[in-house]
N, C-alpha and C positions, 0 to 999 in steps of 0.2 A: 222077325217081329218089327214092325215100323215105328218111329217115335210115339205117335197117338197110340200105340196097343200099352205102348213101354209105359207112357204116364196112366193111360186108366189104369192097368196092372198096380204101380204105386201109389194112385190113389186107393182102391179098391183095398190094398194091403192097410192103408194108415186106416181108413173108414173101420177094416175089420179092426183096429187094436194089434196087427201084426207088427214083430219090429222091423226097422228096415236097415240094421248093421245085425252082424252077428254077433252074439254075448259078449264072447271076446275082448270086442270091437269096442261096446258101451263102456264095459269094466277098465278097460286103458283109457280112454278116453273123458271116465266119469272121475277115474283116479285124476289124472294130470289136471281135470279142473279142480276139484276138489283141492288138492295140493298148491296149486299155482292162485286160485282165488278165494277160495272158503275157510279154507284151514286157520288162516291168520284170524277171520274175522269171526270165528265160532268156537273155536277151542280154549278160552277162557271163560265164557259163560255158560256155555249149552255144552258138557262133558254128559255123554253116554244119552242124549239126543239125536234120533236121528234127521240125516240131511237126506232130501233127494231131489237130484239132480238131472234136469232134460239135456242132457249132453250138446244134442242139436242145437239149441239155442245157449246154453252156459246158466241159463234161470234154475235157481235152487229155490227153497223153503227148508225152512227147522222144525220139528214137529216131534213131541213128549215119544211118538211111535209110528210105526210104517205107513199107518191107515194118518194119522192127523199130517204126518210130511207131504204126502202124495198128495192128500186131497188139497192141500194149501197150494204145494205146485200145480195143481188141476184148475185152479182157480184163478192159476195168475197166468197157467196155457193148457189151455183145454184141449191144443191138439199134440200134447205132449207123448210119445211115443218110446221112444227109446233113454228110460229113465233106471238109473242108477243110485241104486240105495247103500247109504255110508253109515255106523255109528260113528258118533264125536270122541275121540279118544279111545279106538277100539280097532283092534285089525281085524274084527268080524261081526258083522250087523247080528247076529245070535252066539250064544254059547250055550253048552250042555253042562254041566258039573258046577262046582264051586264057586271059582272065581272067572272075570272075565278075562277076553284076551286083551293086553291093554299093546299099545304102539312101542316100540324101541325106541327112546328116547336121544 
């Protein structure tokens, strides 16, 4: 495959909404920014808020829920692809039963 086949291919994928790391790949990476740049500046006001995060660029949004975070980050990068969604104060953007899962302090 020659360079010109390689970029239309990853444009073609970004145009389709495909990601272009593997889950994996977003989840470590959506983690270490979150950790390294969001965490300090969210975790006192926005508790059980979700964040999400374009890994590719570092640009997050806050948002009451998954649809109001996204759309907010959509808005500030519309060619946001490979995004990573966090609760504020939670080791799991959903839970089933009672209580949530909250972070090891």
């Amino acid at each position: 495959m020659t360079d010109a086949e390689t970029s239309t291919t990853a444009q073609d994928e970004r145009a389709a909404g495909l990601p272009r790391r593997p889950r994996e790949e977003t989840a470590r990476l959506g983690d270490e920014i979150y950790e390294r740049d969001i965490r300090p500046q969210v975790e006192a006001d926005h508790q059980d808020e979700v964040v999400a995060i374009d890994v590719e660029s570092g640009s997050w949004a806050v948002g009451d829920n998954v649809i109001a975070a996204t759309d907010q980050l959509r808005a500030q990068r519309p060619g946001a692809i490979d995004v990573w969604l966090l609760r504020v104060g939670s080791r799991a953007l959903y839970h089933f039963g009672g209580r949530p899962l909250r972070r090891a302090e």
